[in-house]
DSSP file (Angstrom, degrees, kcal/mol; ACC not computed):
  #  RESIDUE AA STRUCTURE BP1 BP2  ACC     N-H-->O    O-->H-N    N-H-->O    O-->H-N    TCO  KAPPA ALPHA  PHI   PSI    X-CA   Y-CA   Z-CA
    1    1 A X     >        0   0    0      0, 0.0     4,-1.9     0, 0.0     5,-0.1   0.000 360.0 360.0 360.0 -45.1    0.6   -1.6  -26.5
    2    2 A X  H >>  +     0   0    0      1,-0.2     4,-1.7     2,-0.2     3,-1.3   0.980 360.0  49.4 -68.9 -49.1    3.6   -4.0  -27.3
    3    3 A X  H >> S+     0   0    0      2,-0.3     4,-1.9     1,-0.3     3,-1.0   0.929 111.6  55.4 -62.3 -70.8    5.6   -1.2  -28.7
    4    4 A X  H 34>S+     0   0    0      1,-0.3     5,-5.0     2,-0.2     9,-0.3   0.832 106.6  49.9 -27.2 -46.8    4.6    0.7  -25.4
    5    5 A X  H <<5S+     0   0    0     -4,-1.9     3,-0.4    -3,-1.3    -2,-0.3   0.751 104.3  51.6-105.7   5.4    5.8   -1.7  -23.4
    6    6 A X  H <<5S+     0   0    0     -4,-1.7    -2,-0.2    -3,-1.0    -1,-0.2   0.473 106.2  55.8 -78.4 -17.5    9.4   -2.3  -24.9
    7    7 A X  T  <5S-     0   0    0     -4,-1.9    -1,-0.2    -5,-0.5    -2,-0.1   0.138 118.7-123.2-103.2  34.1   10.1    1.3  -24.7
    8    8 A X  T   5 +     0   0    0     -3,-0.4     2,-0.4     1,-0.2    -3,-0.2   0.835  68.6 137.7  23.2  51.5    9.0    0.6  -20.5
    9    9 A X    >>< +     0   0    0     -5,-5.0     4,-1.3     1,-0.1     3,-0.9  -0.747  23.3 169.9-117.7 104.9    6.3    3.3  -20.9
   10   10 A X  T 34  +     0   0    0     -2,-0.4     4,-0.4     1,-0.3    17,-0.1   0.382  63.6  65.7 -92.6  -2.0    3.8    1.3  -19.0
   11   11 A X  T 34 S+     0   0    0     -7,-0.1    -1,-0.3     2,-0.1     4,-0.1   0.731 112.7  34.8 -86.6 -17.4    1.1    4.4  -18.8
   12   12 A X  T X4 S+     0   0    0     -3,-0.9     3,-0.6     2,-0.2     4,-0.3   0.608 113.6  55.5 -84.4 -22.2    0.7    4.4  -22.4
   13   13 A X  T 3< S+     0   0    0     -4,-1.3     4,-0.4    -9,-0.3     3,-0.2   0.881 114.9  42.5 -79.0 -27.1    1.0    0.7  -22.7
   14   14 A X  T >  S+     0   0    0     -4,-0.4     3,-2.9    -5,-0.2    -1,-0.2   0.769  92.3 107.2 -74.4 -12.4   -1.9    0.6  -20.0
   15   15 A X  T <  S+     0   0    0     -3,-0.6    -1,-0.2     1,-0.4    -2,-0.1   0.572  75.9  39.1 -12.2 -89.0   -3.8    3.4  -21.9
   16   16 A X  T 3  S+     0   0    0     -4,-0.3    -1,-0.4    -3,-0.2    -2,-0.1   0.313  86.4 129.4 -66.0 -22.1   -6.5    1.9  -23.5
   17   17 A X    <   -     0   0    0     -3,-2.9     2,-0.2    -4,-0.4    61,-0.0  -0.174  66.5-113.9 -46.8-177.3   -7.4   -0.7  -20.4
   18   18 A X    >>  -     0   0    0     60,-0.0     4,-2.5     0, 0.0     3,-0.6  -0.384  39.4 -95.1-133.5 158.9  -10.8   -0.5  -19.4
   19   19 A X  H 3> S+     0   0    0      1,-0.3     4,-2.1    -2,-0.2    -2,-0.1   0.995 121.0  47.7 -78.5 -33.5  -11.1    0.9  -15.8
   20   20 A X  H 3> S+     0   0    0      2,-0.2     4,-1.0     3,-0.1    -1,-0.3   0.603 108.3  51.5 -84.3  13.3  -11.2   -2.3  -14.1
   21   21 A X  H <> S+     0   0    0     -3,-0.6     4,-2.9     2,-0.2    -2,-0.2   0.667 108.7  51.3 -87.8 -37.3   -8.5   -3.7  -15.7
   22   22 A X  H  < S+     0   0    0     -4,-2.5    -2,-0.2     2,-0.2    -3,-0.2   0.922 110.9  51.1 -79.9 -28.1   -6.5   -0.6  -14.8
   23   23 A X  H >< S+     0   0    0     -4,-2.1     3,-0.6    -5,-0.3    -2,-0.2   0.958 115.3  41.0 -11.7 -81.3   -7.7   -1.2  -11.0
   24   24 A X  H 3< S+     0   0    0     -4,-1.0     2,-0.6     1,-0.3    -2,-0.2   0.867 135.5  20.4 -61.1 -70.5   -6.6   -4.7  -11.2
   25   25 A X  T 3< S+     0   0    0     -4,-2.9    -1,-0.3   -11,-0.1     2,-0.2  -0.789  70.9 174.6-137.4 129.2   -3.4   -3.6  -13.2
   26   26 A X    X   -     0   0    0     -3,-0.6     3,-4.8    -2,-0.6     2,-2.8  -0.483  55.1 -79.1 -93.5 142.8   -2.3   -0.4  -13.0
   27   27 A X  T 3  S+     0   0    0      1,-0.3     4,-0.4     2,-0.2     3,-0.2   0.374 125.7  50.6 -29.5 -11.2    0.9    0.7  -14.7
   28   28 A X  T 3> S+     0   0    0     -2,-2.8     4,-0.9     2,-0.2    -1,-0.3   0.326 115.7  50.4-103.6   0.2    3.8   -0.6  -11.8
   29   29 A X  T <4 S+     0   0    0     -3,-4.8    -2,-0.2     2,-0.2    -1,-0.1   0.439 104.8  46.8-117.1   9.9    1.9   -3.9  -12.0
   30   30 A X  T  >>S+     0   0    0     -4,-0.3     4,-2.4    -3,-0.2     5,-0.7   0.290 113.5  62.7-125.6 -38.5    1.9   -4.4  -15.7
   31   31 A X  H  >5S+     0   0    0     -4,-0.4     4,-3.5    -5,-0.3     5,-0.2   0.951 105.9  42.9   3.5 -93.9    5.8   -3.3  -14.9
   32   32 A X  H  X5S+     0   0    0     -4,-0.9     4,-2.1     1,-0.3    -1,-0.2   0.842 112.6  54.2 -53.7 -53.3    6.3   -6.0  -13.1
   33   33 A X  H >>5S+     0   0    0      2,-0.2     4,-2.4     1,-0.2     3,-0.9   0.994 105.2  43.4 -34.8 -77.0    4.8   -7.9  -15.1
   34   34 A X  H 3X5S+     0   0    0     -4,-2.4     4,-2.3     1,-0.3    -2,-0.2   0.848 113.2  60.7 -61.9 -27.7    6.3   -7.5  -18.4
   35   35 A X  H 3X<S+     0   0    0     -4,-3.5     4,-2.7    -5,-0.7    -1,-0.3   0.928  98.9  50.5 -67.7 -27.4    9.7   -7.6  -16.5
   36   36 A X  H <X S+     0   0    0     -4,-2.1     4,-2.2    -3,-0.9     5,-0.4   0.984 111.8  49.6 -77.6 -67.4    9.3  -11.0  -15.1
   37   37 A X  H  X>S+     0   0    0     -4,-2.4     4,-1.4     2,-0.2     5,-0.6   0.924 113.6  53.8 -22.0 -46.6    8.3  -12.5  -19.3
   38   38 A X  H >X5S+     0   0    0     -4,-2.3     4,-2.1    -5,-0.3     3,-1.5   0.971 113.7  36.6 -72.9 -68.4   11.5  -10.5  -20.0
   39   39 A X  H 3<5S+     0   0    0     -4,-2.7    -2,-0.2     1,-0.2    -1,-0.2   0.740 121.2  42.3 -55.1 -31.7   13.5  -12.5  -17.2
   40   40 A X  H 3<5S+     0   0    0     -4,-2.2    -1,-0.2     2,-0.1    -2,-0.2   0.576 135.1  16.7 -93.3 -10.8   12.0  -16.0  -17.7
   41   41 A X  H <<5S-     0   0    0     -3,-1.5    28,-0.7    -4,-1.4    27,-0.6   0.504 106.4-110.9-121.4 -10.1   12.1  -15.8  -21.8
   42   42 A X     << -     0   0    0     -4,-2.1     2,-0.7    -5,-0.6    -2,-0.1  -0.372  54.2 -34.6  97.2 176.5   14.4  -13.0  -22.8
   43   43 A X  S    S-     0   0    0     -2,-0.2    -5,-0.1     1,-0.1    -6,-0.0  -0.478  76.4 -80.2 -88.7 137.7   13.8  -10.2  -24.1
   44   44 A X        -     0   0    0     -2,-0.7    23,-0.2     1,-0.1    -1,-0.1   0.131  37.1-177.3 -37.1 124.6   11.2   -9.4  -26.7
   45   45 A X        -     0   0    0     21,-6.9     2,-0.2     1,-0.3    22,-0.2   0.936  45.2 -70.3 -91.2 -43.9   11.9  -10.4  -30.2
   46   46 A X  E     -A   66   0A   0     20,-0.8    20,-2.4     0, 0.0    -1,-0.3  -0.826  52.4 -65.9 179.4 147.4    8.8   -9.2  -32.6
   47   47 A X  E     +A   65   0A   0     -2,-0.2    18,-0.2    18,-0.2     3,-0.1  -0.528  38.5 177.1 -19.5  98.7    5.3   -9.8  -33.6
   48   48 A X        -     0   0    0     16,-1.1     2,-0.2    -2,-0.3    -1,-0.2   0.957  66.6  -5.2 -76.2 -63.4    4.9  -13.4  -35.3
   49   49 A X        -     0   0    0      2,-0.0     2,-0.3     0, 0.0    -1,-0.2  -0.437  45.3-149.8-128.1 172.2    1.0  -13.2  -35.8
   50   50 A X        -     0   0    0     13,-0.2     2,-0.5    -2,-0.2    13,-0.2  -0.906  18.4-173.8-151.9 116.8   -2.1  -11.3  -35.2
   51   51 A X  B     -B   62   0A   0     11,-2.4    11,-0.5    -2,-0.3    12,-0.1  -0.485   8.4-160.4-122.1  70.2   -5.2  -13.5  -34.9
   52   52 A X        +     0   0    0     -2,-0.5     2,-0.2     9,-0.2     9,-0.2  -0.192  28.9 159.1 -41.6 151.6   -8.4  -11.5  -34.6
   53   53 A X        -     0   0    0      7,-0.3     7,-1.1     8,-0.0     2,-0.4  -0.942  36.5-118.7-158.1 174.2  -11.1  -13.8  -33.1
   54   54 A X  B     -C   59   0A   0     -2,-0.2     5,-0.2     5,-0.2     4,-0.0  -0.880  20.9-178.9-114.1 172.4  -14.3  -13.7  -31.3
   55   55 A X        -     0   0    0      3,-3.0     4,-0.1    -2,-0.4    -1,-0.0   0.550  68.3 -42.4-128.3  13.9  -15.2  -15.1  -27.8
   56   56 A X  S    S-     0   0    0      2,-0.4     3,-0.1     0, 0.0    -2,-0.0  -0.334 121.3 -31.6 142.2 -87.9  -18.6  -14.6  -26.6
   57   57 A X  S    S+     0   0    0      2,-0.1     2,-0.0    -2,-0.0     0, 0.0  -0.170 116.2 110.9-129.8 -13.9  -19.8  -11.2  -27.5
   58   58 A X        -     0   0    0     -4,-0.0    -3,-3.0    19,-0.0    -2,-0.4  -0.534  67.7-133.9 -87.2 150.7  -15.8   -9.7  -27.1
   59   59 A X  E     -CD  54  78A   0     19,-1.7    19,-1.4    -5,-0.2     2,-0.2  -0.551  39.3-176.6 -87.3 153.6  -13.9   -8.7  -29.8
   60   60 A X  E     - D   0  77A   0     -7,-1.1     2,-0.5    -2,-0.2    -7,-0.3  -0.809  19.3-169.1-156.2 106.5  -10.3  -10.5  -29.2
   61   61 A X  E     - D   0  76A   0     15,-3.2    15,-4.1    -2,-0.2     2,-0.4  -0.897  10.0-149.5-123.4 138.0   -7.1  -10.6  -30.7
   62   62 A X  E     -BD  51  75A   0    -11,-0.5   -11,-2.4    -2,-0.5     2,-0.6  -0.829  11.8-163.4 -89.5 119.4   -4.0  -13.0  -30.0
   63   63 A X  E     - D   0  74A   0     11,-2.7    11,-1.2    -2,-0.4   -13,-0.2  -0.814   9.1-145.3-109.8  93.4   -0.8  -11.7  -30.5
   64   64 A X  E     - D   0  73A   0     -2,-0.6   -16,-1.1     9,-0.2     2,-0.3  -0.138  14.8-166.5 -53.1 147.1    1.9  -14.0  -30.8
   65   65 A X  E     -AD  47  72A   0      7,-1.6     7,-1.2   -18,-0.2     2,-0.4  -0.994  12.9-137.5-141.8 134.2    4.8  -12.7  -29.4
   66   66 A X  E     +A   46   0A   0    -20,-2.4   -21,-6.9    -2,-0.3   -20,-0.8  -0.839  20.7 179.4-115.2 140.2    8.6  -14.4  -30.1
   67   67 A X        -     0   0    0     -2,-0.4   -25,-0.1     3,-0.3   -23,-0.1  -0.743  39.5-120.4-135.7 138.5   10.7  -14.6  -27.0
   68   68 A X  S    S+     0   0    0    -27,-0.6   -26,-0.1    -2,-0.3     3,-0.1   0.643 119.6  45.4 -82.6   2.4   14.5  -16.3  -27.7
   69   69 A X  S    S-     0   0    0    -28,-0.7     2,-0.3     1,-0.5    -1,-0.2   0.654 141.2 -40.3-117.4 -37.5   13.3  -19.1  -24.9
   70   70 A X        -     0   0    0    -29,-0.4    -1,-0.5     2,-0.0     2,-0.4  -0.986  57.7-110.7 177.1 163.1    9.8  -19.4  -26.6
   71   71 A X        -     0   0    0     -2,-0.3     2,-0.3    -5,-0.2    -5,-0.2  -0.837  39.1-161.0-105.4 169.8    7.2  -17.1  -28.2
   72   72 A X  E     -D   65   0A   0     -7,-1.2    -7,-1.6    -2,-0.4     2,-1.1  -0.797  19.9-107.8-112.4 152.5    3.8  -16.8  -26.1
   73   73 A X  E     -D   64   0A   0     -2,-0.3     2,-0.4    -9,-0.2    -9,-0.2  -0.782  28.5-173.5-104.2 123.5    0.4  -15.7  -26.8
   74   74 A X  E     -D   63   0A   0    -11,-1.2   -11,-2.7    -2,-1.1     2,-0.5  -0.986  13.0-165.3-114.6 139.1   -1.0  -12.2  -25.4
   75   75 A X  E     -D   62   0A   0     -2,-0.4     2,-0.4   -13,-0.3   -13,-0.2  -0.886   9.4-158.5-154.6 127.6   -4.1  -11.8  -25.9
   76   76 A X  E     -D   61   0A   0    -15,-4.1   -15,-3.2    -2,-0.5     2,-0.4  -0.877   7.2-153.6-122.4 148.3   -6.5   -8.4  -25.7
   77   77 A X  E     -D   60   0A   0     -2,-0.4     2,-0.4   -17,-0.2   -17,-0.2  -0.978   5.4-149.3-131.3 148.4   -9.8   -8.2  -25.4
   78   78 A X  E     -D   59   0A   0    -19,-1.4   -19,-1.7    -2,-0.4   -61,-0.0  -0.917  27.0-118.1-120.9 125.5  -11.7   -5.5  -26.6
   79   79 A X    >   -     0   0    0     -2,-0.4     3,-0.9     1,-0.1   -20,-0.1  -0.080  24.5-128.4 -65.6 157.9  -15.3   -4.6  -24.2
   80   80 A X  T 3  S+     0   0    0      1,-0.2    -1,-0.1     2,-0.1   -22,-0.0   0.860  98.7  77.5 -83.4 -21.8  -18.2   -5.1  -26.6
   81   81 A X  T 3         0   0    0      1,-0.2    -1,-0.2     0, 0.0    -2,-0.1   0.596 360.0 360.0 -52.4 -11.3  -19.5   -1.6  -25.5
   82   82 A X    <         0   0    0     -3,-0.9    -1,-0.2     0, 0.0    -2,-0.1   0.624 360.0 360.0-119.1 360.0  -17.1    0.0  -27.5
């Protein structure tokens, strides 16, 4: 997904959402998104960490992500149906 979305192909980075996540955002709104992180932190530097976790019943993983203004946490959650 990160990889996806530094080469701005935001229909693969959205791929793997879940069909109401792609409702809610669908590939010009995860765009937008990822453009606005890039303008308020810079542009993406790498992958610090990868923190598998659980949350509930969801599978979850944190991905720090380093930013030249600060790094951030993005964080996927994986449905337990699958």
């Amino acid at each position: 997904m990160l990889e996806a979305l530094n080469k701005e192909d935001w229909k693969a980075a959205s791929k793997e959402f879940s069909a109401a996540v792609k409702e809610k955002v669908p590939p010009d709104k995860l765009e937008e998104l990822w453009k606005v992180v890039n303008k308020q932190l810079g542009a993406f530097e790498k992958l610090e960490k990868v923190q598998p976790l659980r949350v509930g019943k969801s599978r979850v993983v944190d991905l720090v992500c380093k930013f030249p203004k600060m790094p951030i946490v993005v964080r996927v959650s994986f449905d337990p149906a699958d």
